[in-house]
C-alpha positions as CSV (number, residue, x, y, z in Angstrom):
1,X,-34.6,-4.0,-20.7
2,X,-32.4,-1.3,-21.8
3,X,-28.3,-2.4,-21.8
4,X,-25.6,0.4,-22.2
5,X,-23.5,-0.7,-24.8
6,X,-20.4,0.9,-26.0
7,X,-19.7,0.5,-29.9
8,X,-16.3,0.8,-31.4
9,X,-15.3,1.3,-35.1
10,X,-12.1,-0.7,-35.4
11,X,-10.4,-1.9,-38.1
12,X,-9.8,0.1,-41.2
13,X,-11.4,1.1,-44.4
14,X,-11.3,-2.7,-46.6
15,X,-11.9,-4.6,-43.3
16,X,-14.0,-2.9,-40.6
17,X,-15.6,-4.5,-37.5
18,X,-17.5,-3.0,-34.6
19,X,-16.0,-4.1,-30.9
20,X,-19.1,-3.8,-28.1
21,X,-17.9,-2.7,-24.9
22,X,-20.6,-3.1,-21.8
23,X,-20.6,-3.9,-18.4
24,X,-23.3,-6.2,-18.8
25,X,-21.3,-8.3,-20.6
26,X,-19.9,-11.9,-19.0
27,X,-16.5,-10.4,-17.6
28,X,-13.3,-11.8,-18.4
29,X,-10.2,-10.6,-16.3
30,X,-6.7,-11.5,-17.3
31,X,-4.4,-10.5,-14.1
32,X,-1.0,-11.3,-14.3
33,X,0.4,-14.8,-13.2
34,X,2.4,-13.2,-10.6
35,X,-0.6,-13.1,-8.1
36,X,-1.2,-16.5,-8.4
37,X,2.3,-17.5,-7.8
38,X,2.3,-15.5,-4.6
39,X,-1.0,-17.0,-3.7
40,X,0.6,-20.3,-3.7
41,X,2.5,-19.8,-0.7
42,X,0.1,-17.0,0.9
43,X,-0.3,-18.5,4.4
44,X,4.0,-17.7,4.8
45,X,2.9,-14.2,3.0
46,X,0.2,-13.5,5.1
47,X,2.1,-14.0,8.4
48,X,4.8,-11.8,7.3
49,X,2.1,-9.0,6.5
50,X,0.8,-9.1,9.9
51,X,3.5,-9.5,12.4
52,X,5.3,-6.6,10.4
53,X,1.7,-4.6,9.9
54,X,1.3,-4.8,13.5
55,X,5.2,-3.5,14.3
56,X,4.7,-0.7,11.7
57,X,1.2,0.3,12.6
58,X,1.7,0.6,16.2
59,X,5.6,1.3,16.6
60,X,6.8,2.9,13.3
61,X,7.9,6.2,14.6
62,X,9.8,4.6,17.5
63,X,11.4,2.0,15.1
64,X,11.8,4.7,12.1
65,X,15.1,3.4,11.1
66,X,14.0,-0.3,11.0
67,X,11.0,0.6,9.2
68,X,12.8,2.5,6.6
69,X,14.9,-0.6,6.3
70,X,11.7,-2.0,5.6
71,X,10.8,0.8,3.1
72,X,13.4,0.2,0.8
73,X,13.4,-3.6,1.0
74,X,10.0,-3.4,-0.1
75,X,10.5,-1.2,-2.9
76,X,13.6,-3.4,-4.3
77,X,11.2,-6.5,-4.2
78,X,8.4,-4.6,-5.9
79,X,11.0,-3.9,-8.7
80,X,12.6,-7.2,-8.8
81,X,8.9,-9.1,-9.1
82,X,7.8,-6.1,-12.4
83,X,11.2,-6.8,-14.1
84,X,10.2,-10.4,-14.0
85,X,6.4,-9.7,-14.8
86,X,8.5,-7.4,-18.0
87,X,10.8,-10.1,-18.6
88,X,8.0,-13.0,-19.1
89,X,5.2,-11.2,-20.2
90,X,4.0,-13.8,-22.3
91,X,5.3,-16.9,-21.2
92,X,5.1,-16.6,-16.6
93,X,5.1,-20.8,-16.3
94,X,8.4,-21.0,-15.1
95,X,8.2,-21.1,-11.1
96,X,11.8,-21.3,-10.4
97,X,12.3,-17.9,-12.7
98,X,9.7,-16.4,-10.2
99,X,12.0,-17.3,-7.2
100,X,15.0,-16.4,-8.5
101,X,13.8,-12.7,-9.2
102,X,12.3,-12.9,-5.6
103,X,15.4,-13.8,-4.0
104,X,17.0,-11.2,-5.9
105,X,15.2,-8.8,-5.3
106,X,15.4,-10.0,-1.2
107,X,19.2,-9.5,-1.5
108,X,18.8,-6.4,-2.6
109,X,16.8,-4.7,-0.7
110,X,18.2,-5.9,2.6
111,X,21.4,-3.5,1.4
112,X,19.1,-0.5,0.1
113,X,17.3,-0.6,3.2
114,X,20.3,-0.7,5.2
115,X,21.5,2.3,3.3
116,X,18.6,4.3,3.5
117,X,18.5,3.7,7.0
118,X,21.1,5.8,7.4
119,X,20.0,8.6,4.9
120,X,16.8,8.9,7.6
121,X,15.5,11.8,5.1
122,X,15.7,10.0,1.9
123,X,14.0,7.0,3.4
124,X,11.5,8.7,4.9
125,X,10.2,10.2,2.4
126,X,10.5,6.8,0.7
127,X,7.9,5.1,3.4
128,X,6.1,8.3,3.3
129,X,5.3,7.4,-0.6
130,X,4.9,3.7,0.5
131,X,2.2,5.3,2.5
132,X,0.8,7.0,-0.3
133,X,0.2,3.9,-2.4
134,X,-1.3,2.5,0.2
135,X,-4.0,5.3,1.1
136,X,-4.6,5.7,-2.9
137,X,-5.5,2.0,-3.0
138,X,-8.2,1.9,-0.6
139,X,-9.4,5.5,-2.2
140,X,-10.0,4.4,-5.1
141,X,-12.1,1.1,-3.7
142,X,-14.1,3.5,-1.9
143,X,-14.4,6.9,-3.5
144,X,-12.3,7.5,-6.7
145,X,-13.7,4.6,-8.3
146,X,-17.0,6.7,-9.1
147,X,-15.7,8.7,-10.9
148,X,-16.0,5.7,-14.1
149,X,-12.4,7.2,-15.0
150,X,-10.1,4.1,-15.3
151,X,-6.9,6.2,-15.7
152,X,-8.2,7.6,-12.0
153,X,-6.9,4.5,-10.2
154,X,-2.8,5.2,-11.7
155,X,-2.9,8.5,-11.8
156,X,-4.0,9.1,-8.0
157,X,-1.4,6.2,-6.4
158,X,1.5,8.2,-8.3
159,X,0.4,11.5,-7.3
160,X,-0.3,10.6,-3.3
161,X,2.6,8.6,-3.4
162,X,4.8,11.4,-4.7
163,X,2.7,14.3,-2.9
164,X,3.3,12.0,0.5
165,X,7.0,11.3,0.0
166,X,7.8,15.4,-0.8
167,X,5.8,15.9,2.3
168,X,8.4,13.8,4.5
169,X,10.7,16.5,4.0
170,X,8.7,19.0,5.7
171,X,7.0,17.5,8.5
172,X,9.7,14.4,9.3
173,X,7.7,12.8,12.4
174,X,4.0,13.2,11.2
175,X,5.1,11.7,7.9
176,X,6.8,9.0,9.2
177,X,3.4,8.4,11.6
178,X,1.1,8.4,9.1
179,X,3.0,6.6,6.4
180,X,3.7,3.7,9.2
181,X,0.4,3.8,10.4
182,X,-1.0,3.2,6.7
183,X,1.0,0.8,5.2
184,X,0.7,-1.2,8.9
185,X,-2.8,-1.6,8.6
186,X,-2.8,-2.1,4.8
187,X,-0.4,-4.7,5.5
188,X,-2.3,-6.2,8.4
189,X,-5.4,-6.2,6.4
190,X,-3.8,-8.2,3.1
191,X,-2.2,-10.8,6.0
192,X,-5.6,-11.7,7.2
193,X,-7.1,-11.6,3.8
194,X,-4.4,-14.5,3.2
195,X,-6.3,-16.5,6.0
196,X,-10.0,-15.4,6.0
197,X,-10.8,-14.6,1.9
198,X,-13.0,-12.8,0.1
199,X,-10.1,-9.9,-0.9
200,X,-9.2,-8.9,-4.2
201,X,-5.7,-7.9,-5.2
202,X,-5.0,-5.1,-6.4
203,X,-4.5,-5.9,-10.2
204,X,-7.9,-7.9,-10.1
205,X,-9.4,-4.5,-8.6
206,X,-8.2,-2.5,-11.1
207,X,-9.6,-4.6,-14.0
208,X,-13.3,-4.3,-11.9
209,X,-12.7,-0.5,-11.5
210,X,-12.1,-0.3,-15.5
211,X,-14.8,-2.9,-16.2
212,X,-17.5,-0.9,-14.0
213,X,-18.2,-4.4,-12.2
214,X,-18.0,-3.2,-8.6
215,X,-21.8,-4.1,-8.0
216,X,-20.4,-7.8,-8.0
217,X,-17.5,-7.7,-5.3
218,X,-17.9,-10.0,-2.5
219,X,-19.8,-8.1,0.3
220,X,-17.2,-9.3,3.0
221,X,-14.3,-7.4,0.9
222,X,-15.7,-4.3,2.7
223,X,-15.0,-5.9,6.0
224,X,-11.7,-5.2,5.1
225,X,-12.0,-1.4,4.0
226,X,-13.6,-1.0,7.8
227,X,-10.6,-2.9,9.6
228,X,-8.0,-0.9,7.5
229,X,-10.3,2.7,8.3
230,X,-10.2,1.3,12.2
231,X,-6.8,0.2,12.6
232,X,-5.2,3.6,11.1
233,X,-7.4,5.2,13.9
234,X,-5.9,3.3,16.2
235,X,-2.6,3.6,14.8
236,X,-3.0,7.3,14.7
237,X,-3.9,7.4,18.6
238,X,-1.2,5.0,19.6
239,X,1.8,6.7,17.9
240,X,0.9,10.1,18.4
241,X,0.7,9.7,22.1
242,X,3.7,8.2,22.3
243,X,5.5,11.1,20.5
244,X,3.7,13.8,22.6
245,X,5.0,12.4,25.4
246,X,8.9,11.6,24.1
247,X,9.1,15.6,23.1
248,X,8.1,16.1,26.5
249,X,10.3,14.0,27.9
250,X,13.2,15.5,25.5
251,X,11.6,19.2,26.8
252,X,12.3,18.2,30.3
253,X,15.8,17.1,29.7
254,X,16.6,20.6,28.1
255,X,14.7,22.9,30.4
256,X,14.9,20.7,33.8
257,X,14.3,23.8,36.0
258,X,11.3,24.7,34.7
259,X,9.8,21.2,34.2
260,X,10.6,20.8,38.1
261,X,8.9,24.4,38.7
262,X,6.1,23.5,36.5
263,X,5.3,19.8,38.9
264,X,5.6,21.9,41.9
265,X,2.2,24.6,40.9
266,X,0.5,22.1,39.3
267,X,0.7,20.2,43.2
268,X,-0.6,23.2,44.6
């Protein structure tokens, strides 16, 4: 049987040692604590996720403001929760620390969102790199990942995030489509995945991206690739109709002569 191993010299000229690196190897994946924590109460998580998935999925562009609200509550949480992760690095036992930084970060982005909400550019483009993330997550569990590059995975959710979130700037309602659309169904997926199993997070992910152990993942996970590929389809259909048909409507109001004219030849 021939294994690929992957030698390292380490150490230094008095006290050398070799390090063996191989996917053959049994794994052993350290994620942070913070998943767990969140898992403990996932069942309140994972109704959250869907109920707003579903809203953001199907009616982001008609609720833009609420859903940049959402935008930049989500991105004050995600901030609050890797301060705490910085903060207690080595030592994540304390629960009520965990809760605290939650809360915080809860507060928080309630104002920012409110805020942005009202700078419709700024958070757009905001969601739009929400969107981004989201998209480069479930790239690199499907394609980037074999590439064997682990620096692929962080590397391609900054860029998409920023390339999506510059893009808001220059197509405003397409943006704020697509970004909606992805992070709904993203967000729809990971609520059902708090119910049904068999879904890694994305820090575990990562760690079997870099450890070349995807061979191993839980058939059923790619249920969840397929929903997320089916709902943004949907998503896509849904919201796009809807906005062909409110520039109509707003064409109408401007030109009401010739939308009248128009109905009359098409009777004929």
């Amino acid at each position: 049987m021939e294994f690929d191993f992957e030698p390292v010299a380490m150490g230094d000229a008095c006290a050398p040692y070799v390090s063996f690196r191989s996917k053959y190897a049994c794994p052993v994946l350290s994620v942070s604590e913070l998943w767990g924590y969140i898992e403990k109460y996932e069942d309140y998580f994972g109704a959250f996720a869907i109920v707003t998935g579903f809203l953001l999925c199907f009616m982001g562009h008609f609720l833009v403001r609420p859903s940049i609200c959402f935008a930049g509550f989500l991105s004050s949480v995600a901030v609050s929760l890797f301060i705490f992760y910085a903060v207690y690095l080595n030592d994540t036992s304390d629960l009520a620390a965990f809760w605290y930084f939650l809360a915080g970060g809860c507060v928080a982005g309630l104002i920012v969102g409110l805020l942005l909400a009202y700078v419709v550019k700024i958070g757009a483009a905001l969601l739009a790199g929400w969107g981004g993330v989201c998209l480069a997550l479930i790239l690199n569990e499907t394609i980037f990942y074999r590439a064997g590059q682990p620096w692929l995975y962080w590397v391609s959710i900054v860029a998409i995030a920023i390339a999506c979130a510059v893009g808001a700037f220059f197509v405003f309602d397409h943006a704020v489509i697509l970004a909606t659309v992805v992070v709904g169904a993203y967000a729809m997926m990971r609520g059902v995945s708090a119910y049904a199993g068999h879904y890694y997070n994305e820090a575990t992910m990562a760690k079997l991206l870099q450890d070349g152990l995807l061979d191993d993942i839980d058939p059923y996970y790619w249920a969840y690739v397929g929903g997320f590929a089916l709902a943004v389809l949907i998503g896509c259909c849904v919201q796009f109709n809807r906005l062909k048909r409110m520039k109509a409507e707003e064409e109408e109001k401007r030109h009401p002569y010739q939308a009248q004219k128009g109905k009359k030849v098409s009777r004929k």
